[in-house]
SEDO-285528 format. One record per residue (C-alpha): residue number from 1; residue in three letters; x, y, z. Coordinates in steps of 0.05 Angstrom, whole numbers, plus 32768, in hexadecimal, padded with zeros to 4 digits. Each point is the difference from the previous one (the first is absolute). Example, Ala and Ser with C-alpha at 12.3 -4.5 7.8 and 13.67 -1.06 7.14 Angstrom:
BEGIN
pos = 1&code = ala&c1 = 80F6&c2 = 7FA6&c3 = 809C
pos = 2&code = ser&c1 = 801B&c2 = 8045&c3 = 7FF3
// end
This chain:
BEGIN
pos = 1&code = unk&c1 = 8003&c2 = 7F00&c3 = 7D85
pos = 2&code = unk&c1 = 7FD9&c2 = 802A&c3 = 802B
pos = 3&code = unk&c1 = 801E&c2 = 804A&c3 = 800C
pos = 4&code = unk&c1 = 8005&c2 = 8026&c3 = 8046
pos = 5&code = unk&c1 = 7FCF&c2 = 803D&c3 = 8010
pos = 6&code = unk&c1 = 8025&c2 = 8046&c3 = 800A
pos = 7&code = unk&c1 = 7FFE&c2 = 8006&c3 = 804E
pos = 8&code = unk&c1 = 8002&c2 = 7FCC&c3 = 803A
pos = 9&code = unk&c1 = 7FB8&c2 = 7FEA&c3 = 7FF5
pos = 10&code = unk&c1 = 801F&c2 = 7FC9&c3 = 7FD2
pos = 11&code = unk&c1 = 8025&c2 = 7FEF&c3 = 804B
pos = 12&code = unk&c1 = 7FB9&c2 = 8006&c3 = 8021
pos = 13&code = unk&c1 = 7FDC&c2 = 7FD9&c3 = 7FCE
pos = 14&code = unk&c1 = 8042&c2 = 7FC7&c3 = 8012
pos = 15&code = unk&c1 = 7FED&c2 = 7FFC&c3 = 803F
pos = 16&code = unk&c1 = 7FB8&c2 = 7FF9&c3 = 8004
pos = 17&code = unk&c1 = 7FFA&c2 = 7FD0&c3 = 7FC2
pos = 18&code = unk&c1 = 8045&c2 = 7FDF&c3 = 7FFB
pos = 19&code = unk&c1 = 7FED&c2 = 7FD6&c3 = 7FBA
pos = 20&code = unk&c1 = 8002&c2 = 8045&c3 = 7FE6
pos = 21&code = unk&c1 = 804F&c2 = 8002&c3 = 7FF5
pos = 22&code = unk&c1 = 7FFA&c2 = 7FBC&c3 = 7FD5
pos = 23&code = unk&c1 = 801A&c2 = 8010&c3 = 7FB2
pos = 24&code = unk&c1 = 8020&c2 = 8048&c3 = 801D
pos = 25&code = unk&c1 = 803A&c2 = 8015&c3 = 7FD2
pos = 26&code = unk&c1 = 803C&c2 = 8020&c3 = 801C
pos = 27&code = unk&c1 = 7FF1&c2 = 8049&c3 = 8000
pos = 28&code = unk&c1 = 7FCB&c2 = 7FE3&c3 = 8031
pos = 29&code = unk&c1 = 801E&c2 = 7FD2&c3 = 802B
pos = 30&code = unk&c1 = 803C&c2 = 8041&c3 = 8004
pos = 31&code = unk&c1 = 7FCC&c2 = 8029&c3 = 8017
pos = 32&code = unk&c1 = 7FD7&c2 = 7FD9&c3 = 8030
pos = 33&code = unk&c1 = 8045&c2 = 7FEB&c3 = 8024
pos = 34&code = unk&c1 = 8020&c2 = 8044&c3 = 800D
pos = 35&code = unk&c1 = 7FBA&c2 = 801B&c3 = 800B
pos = 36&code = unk&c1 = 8000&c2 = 7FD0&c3 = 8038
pos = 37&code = unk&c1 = 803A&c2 = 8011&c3 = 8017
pos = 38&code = unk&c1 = 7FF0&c2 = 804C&c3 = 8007
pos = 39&code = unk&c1 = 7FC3&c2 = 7FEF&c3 = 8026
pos = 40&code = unk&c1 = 801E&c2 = 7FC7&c3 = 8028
pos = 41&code = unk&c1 = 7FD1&c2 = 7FC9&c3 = 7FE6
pos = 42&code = unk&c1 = 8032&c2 = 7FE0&c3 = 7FDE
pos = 43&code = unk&c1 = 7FFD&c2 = 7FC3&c3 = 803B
pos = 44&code = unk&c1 = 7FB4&c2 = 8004&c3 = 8003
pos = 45&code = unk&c1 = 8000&c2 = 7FFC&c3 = 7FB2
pos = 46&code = unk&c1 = 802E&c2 = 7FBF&c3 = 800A
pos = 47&code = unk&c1 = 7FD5&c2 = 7FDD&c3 = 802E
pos = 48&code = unk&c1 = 7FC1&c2 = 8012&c3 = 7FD6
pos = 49&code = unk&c1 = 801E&c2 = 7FE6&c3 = 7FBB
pos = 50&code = unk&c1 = 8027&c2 = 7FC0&c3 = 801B
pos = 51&code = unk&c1 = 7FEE&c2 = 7FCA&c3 = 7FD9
pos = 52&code = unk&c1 = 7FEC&c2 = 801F&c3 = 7FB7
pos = 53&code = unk&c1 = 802C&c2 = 7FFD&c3 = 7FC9
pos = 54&code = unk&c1 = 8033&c2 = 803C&c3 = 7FEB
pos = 55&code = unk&c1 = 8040&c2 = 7FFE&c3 = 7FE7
pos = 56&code = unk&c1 = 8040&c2 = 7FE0&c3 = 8027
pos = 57&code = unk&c1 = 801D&c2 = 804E&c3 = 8012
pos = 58&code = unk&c1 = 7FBD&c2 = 8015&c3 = 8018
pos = 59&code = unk&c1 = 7FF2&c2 = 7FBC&c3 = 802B
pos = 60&code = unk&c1 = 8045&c2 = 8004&c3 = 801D
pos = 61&code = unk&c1 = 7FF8&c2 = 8055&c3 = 8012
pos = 62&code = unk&c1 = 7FB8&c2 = 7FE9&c3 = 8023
pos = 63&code = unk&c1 = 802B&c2 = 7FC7&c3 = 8023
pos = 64&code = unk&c1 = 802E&c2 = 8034&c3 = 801E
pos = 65&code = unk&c1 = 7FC5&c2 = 802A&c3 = 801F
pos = 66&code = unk&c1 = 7FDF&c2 = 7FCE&c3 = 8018
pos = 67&code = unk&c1 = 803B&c2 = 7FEE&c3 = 802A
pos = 68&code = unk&c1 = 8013&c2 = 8044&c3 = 800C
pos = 69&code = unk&c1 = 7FB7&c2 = 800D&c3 = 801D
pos = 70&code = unk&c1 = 8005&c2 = 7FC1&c3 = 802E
pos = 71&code = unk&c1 = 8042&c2 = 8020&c3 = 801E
pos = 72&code = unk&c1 = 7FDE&c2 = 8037&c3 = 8008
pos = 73&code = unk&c1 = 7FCF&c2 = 7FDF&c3 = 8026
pos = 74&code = unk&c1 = 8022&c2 = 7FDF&c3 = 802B
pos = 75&code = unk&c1 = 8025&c2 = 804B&c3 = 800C
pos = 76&code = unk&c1 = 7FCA&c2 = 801F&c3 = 8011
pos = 77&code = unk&c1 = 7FE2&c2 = 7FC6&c3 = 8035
pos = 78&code = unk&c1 = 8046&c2 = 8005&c3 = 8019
pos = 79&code = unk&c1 = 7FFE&c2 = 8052&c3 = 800D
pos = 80&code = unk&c1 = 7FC5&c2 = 7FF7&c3 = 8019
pos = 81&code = unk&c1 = 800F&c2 = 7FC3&c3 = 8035
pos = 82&code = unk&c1 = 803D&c2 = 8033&c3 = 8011
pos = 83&code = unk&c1 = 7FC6&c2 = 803D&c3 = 800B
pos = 84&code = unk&c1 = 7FDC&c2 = 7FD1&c3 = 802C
pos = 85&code = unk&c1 = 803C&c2 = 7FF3&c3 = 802C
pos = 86&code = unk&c1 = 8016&c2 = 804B&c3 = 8009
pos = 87&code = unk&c1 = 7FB5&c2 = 800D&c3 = 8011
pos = 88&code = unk&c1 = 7FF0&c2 = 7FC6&c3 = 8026
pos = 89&code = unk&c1 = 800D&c2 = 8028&c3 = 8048
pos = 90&code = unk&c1 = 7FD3&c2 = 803D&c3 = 7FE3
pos = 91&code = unk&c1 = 7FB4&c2 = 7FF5&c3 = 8018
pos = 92&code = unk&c1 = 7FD8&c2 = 8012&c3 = 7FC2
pos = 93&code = unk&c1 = 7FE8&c2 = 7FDC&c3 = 7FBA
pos = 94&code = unk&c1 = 8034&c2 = 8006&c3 = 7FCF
pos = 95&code = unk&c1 = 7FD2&c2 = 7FF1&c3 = 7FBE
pos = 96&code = unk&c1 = 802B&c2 = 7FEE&c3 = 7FBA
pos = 97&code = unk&c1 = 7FE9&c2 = 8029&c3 = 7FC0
pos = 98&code = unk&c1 = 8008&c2 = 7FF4&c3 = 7FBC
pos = 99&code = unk&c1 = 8026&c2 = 7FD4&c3 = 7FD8
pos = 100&code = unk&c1 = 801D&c2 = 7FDF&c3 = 8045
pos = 101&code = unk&c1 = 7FB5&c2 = 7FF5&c3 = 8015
pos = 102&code = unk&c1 = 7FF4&c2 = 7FDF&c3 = 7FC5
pos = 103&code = unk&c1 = 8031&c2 = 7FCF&c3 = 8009
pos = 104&code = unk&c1 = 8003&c2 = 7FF1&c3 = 8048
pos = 105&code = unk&c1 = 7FBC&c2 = 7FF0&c3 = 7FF9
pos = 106&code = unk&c1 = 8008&c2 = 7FD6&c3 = 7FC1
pos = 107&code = unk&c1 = 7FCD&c2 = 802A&c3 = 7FDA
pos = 108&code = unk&c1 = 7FF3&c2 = 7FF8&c3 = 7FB6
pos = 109&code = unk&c1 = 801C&c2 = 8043&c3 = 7FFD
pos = 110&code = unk&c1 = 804D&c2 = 7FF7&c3 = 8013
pos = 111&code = unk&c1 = 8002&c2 = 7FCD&c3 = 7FCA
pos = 112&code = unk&c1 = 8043&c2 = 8018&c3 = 7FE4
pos = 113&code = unk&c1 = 7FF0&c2 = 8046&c3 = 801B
pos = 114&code = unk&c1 = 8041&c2 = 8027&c3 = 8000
pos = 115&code = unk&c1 = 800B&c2 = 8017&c3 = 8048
pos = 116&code = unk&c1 = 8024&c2 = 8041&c3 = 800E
pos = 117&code = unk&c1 = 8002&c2 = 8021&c3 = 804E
pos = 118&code = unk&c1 = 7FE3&c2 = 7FDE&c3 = 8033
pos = 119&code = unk&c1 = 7FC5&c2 = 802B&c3 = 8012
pos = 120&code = unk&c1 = 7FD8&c2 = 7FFA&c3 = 8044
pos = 121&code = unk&c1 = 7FC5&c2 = 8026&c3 = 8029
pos = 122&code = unk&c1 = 8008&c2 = 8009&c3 = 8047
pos = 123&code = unk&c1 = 7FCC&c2 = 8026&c3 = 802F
pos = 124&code = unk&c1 = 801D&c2 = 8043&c3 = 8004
pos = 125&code = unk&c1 = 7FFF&c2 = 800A&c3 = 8047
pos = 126&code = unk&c1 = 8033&c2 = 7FCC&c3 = 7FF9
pos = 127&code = unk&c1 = 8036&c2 = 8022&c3 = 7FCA
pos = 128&code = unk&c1 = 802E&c2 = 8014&c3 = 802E
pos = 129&code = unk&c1 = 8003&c2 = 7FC1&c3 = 8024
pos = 130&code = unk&c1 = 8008&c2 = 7FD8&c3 = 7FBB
pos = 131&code = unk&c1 = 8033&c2 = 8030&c3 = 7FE7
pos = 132&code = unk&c1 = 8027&c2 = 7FFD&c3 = 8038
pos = 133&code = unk&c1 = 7FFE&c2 = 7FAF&c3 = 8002
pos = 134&code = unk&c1 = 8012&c2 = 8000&c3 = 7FB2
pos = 135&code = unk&c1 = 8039&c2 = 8030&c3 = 800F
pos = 136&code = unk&c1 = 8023&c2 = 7FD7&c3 = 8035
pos = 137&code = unk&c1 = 7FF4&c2 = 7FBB&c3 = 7FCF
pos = 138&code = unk&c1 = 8030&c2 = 8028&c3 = 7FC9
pos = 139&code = unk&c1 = 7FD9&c2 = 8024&c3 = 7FCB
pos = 140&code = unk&c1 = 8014&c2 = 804E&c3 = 7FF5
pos = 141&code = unk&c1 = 7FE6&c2 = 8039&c3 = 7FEA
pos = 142&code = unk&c1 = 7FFC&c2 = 8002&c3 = 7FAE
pos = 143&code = unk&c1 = 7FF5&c2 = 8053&c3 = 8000
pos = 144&code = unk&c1 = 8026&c2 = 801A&c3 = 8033
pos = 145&code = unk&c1 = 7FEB&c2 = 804B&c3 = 7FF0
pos = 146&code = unk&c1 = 7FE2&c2 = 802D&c3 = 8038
pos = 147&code = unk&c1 = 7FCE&c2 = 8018&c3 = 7FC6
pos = 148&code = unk&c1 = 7FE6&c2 = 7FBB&c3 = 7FE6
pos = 149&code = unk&c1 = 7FFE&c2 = 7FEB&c3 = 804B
pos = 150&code = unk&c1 = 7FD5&c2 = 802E&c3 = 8016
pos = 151&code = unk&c1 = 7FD5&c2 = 7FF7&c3 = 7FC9
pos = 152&code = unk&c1 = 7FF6&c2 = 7FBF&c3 = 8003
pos = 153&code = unk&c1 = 7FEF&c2 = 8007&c3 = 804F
pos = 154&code = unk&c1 = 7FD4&c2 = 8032&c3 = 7FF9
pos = 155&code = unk&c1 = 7FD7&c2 = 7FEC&c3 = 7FC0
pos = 156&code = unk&c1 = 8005&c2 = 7FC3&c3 = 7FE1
pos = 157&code = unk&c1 = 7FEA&c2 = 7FBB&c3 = 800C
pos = 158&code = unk&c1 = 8041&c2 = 7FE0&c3 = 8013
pos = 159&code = unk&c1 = 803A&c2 = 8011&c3 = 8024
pos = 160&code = unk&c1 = 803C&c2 = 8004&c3 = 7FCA
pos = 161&code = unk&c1 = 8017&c2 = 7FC8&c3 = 7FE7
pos = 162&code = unk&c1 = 8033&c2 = 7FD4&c3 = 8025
pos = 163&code = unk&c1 = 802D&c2 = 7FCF&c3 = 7FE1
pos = 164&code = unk&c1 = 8022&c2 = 7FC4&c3 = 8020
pos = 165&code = unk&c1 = 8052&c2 = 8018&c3 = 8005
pos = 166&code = unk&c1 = 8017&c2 = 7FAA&c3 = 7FF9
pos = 167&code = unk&c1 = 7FC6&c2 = 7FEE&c3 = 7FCB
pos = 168&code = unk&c1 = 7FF2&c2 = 803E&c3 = 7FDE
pos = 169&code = unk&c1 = 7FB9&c2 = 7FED&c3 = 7FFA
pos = 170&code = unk&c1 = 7FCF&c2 = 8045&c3 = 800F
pos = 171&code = unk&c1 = 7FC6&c2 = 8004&c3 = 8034
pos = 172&code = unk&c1 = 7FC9&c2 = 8030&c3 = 7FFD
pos = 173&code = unk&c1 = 7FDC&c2 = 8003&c3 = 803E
pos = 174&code = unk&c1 = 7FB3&c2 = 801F&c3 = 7FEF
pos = 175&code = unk&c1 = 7FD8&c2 = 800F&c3 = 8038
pos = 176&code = unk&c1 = 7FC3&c2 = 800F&c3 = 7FC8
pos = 177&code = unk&c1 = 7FF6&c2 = 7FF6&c3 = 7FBE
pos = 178&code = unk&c1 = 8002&c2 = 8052&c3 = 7FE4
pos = 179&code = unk&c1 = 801E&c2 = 803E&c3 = 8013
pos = 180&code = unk&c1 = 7FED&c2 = 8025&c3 = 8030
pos = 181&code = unk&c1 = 7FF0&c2 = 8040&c3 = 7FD5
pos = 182&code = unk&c1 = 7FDA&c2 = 7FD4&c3 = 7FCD
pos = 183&code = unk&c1 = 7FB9&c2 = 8012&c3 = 7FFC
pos = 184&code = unk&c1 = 7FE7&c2 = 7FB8&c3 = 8012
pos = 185&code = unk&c1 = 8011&c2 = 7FEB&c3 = 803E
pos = 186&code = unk&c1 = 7FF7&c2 = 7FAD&c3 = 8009
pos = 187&code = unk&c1 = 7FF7&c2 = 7FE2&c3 = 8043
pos = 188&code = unk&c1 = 803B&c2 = 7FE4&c3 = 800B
pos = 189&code = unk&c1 = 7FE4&c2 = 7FEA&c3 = 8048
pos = 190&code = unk&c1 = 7FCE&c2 = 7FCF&c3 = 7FDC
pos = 191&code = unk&c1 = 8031&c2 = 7FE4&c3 = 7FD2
pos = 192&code = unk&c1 = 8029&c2 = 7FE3&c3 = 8039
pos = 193&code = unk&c1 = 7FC4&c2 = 7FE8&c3 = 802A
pos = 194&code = unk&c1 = 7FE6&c2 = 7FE3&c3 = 7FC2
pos = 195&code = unk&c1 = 8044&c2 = 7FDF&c3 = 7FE5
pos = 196&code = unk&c1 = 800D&c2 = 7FB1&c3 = 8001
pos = 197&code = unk&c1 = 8033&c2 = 7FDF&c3 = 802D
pos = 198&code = unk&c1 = 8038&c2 = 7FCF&c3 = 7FE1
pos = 199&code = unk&c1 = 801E&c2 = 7FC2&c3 = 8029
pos = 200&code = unk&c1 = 803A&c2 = 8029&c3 = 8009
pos = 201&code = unk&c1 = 7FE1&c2 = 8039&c3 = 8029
pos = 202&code = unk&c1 = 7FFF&c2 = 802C&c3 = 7FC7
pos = 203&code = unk&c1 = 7FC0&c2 = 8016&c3 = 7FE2
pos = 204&code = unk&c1 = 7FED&c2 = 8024&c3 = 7FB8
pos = 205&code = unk&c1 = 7FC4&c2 = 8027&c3 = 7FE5
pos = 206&code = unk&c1 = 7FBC&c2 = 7FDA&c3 = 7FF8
pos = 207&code = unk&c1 = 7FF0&c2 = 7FEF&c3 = 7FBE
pos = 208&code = unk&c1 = 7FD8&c2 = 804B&c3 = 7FF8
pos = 209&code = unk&c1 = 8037&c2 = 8021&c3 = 8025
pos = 210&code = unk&c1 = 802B&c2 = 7FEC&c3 = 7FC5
pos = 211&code = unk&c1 = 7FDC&c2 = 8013&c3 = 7FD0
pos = 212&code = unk&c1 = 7FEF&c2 = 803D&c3 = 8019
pos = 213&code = unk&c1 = 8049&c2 = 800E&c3 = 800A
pos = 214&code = unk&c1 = 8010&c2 = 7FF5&c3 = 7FC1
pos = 215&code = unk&c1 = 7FC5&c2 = 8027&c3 = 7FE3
pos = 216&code = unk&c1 = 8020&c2 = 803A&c3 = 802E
pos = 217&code = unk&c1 = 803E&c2 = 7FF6&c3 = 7FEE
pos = 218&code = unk&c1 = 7FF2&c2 = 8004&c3 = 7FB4
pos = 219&code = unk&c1 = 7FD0&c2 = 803F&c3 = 7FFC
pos = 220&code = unk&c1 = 8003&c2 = 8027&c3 = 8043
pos = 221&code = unk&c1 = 8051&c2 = 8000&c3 = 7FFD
pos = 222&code = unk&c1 = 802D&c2 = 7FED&c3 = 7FD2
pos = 223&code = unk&c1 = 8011&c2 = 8015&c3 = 7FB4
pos = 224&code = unk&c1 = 7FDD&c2 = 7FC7&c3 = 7FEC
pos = 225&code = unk&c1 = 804A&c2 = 7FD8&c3 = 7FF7
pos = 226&code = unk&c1 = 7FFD&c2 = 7FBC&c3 = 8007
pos = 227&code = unk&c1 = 7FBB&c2 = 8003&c3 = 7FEF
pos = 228&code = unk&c1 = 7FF5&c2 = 7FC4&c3 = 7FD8
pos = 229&code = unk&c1 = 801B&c2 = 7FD7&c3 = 8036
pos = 230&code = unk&c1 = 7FE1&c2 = 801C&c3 = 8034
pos = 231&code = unk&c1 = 7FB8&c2 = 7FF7&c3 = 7FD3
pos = 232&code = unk&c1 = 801D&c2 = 7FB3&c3 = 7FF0
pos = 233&code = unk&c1 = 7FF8&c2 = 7FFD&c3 = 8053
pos = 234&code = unk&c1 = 7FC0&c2 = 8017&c3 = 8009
pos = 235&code = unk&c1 = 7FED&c2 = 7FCB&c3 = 7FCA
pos = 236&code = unk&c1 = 8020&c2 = 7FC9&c3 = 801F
pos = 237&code = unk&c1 = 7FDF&c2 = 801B&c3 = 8041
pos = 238&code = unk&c1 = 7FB8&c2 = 7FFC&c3 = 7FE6
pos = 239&code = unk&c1 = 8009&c2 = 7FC2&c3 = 7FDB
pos = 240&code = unk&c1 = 800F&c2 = 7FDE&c3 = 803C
pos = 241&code = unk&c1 = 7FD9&c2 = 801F&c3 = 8031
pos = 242&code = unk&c1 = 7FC8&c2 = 8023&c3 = 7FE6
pos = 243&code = unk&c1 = 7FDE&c2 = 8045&c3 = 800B
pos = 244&code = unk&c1 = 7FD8&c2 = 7FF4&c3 = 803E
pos = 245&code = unk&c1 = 7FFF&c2 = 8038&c3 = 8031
pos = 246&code = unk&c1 = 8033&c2 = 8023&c3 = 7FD0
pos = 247&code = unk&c1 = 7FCC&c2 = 8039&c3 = 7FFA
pos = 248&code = unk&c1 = 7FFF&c2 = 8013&c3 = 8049
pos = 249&code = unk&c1 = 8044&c2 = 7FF3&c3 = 8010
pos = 250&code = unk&c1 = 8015&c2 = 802E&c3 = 7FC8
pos = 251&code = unk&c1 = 7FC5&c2 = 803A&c3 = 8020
pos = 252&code = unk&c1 = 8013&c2 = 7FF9&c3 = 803E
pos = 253&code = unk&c1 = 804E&c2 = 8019&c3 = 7FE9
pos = 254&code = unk&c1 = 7FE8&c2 = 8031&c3 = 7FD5
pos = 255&code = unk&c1 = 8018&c2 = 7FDC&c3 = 7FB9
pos = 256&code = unk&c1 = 7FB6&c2 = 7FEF&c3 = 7FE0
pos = 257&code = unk&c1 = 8018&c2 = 8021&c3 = 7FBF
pos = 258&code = unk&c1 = 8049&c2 = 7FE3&c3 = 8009
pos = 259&code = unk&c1 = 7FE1&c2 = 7FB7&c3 = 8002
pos = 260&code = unk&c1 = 7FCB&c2 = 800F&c3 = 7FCA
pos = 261&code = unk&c1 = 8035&c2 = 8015&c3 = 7FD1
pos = 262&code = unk&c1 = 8035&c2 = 7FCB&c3 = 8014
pos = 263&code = unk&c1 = 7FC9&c2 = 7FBD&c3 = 7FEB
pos = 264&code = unk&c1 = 7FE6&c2 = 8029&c3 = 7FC7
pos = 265&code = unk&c1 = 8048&c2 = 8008&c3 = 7FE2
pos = 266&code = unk&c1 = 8012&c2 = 7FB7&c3 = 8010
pos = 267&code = unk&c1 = 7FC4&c2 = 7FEF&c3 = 7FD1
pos = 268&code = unk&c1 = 801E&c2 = 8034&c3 = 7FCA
pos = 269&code = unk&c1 = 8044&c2 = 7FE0&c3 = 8008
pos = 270&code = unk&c1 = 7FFC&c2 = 7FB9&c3 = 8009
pos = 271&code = unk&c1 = 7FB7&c2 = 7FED&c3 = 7FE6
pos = 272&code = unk&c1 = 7FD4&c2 = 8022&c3 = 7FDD
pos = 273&code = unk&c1 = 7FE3&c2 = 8039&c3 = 801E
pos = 274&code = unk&c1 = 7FED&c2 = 803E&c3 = 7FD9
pos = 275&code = unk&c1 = 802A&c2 = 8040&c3 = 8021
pos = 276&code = unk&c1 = 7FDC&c2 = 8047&c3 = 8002
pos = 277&code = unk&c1 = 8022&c2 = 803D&c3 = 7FE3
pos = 278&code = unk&c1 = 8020&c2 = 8009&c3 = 8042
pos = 279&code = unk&c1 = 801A&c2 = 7FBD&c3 = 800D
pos = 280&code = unk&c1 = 8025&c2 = 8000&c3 = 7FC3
pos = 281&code = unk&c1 = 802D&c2 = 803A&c3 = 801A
pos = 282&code = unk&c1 = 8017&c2 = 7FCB&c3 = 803B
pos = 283&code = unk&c1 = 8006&c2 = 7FD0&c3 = 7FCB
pos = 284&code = unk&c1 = 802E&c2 = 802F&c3 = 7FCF
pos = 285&code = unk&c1 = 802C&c2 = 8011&c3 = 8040
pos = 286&code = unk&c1 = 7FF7&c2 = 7FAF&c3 = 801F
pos = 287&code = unk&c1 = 801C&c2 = 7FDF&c3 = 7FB6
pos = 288&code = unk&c1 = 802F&c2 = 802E&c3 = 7FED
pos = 289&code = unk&c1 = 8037&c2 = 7FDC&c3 = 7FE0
pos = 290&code = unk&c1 = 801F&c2 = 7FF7&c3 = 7FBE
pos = 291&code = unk&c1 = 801D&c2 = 7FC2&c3 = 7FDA
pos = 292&code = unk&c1 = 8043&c2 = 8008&c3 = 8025
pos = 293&code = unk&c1 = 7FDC&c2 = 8006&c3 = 804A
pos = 294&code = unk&c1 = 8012&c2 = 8045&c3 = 8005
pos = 295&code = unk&c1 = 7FD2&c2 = 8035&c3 = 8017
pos = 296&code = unk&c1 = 7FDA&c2 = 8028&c3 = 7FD0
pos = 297&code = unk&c1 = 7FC8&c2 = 802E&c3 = 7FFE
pos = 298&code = unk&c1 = 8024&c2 = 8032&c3 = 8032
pos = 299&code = unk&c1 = 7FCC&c2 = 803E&c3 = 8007
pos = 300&code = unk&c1 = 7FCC&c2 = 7FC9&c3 = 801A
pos = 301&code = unk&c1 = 8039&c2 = 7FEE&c3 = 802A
pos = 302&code = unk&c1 = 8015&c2 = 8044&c3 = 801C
pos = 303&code = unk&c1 = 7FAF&c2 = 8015&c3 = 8005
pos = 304&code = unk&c1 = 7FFC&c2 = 7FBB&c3 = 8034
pos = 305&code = unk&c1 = 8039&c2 = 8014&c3 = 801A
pos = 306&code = unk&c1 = 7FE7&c2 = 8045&c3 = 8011
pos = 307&code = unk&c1 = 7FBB&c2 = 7FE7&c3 = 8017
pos = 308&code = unk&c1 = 8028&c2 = 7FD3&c3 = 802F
pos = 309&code = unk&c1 = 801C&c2 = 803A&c3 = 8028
pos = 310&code = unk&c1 = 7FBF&c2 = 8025&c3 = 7FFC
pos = 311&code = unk&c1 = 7FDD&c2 = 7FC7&c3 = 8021
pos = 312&code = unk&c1 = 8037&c2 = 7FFC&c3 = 8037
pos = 313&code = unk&c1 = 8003&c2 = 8041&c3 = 8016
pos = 314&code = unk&c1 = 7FD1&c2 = 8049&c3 = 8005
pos = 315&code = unk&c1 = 8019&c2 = 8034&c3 = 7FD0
pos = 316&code = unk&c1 = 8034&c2 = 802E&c3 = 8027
pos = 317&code = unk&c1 = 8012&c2 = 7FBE&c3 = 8024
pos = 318&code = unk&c1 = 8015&c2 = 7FDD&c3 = 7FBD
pos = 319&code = unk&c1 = 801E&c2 = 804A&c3 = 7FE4
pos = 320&code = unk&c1 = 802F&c2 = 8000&c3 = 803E
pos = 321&code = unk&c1 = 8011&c2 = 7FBF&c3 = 8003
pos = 322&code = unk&c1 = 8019&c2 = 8004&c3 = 7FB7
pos = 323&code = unk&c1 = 801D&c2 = 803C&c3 = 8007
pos = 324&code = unk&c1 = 802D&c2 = 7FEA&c3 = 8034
pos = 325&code = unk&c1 = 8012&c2 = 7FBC&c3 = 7FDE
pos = 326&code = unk&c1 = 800C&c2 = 802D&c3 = 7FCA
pos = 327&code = unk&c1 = 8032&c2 = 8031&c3 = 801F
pos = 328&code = unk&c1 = 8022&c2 = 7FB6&c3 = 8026
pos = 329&code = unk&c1 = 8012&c2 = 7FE3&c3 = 7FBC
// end
């Protein structure tokens, strides 16, 4: 029998060579499946190991994501077809991001991909228009305090989050792809001129757009949570499409090193790159799970988490900022 690896690399290693999980005993199978779970793979891991043999409780847990990821499919073309109707009188692009991208488009990449809020970019000249439009169509504010309003107005990406009061299904309406105090500033202009219209009048990212989102999503923002998936996306990306033009798409935004780093750890994680010294700090924080799924390693975690903010926001920004949260909770 062939025993599972301490972290989620045993779920990475699952995904990018499936025959890998043939002869696993049950410490490993219990391991890859909640690890899956934790990071939301668990439908992408279903699609990718359909067809091999496992035992009957495994086949028939697989079975149940892969139809829960094709309801959620078919949820998320839905919230978007009802986006496209409360924006239809709104004169601007209204381009799909993420997981709902992936889909719509019928990308490699939204194979099983779980699919949380429906996220959009919108010029943002046109935010007040699209907010008003989305506002009249039903969804509400999710943080009605005069604090995180402001905040989000003045300097973030997005206005806060909206969700839908009769299908309770969130919308987060970007109108770039960082913060506003983050020290790289993307061209969110150039995105949406260079994004790819769907039959349905909606449009999403080019093929580099994505990637570079995703790139910027992953190292110039975030905690690094949800990594793995996130990486598993840039994969499927590449795979399909390739790297051409990749390197001056990602210059032109600013995220050179963000890109370098995301196809260099997608060779550490799901073939068989070598990673630097550096690299395998994003890999401690990227794969860290234990045999149950839960979290481990939790300085790494707290020191991404730190770096997060830091990247965000200047100094006495990110010191008043917390300090107010702070004093609020």
């Amino acid at each position: 029998m062939v025993r599972a690896v301490s972290d989620a690399r045993l779920l990475a290693r699952a995904l990018a060579d499936p025959a890998s999980i043939v002869g696993l005993d049950a410490d490993g199978w219990t391991a890859l499946l909640t690890m899956a779970r934790a990071e939301q793979l668990i439908g992408t891991l279903a699609m990718r190991l359909d067809g091999l043999p496992m035992p009957a409780t495994v086949k028939a847990i697989l079975a149940d994501a892969r139809a829960a990821a094709e309801h959620g499919r078919r949820a998320a073309l839905w919230e978007a077809e009802m986006a496209r109707r409360a924006l239809s009188a709104v004169e601007c692009p209204v381009i799909l991001l993420k997981g709902t991208a992936f889909v719509v488009a019928g990308l490699s990449a939204g194979q099983g991909r779980s699919i949380g809020d429906l996220d959009i970019l919108v010029p943002r000249a046109s935010i007040d228009a699209v907010e008003a439009a989305l506002l009249a169509a039903g969804w509400e504010w999710v943080k009605p305090d005069p604090y995180d309003d402001v905040y989000y107005r003045r300097w973030m990406h997005e206005l806060p989050p909206l969700i839908h009061r009769d299908r309770d299904r969130m919308i987060d309406v970007h109108h770039t792809i960082l913060p506003l105090t983050a020290r790289i500033t993307p061209d969110a202009a150039a995105l949406i001129v260079g994004s790819v219209p769907l039959e349905n009048g909606l449009r999403t990212l080019s093929t580099n757009g994505m990637l570079v989102h995703a790139a910027a999503h992953l190292f110039a923002d975030g905690d690094l949570a949800g990594g793995l998936r996130n990486l598993w996306d840039v994969r499927c990306l590449v795979e399909e499409f390739g790297t051409d033009g990749l390197d001056e798409e990602a210059r032109r935004h600013g995220l050179h090193r963000e890109i370098t780093r995301s196809l260099r750890l997608v060779e550490v994680l799901f073939g068989d790159g070598k990673a630097s010294d550096f690299d395998r700090l994003y890999i401690r924080r990227i794969t860290a799970r234990d045999g149950w799924g839960r979290p481990t390693r939790p300085i790494t975690r707290l020191a991404f988490y730190v770096r997060s903010h830091w990247l965000r926001m200047p100094p006495a920004m990110l010191a008043r900022h917390l300090w107010t949260k702070w004093r609020k909770a």
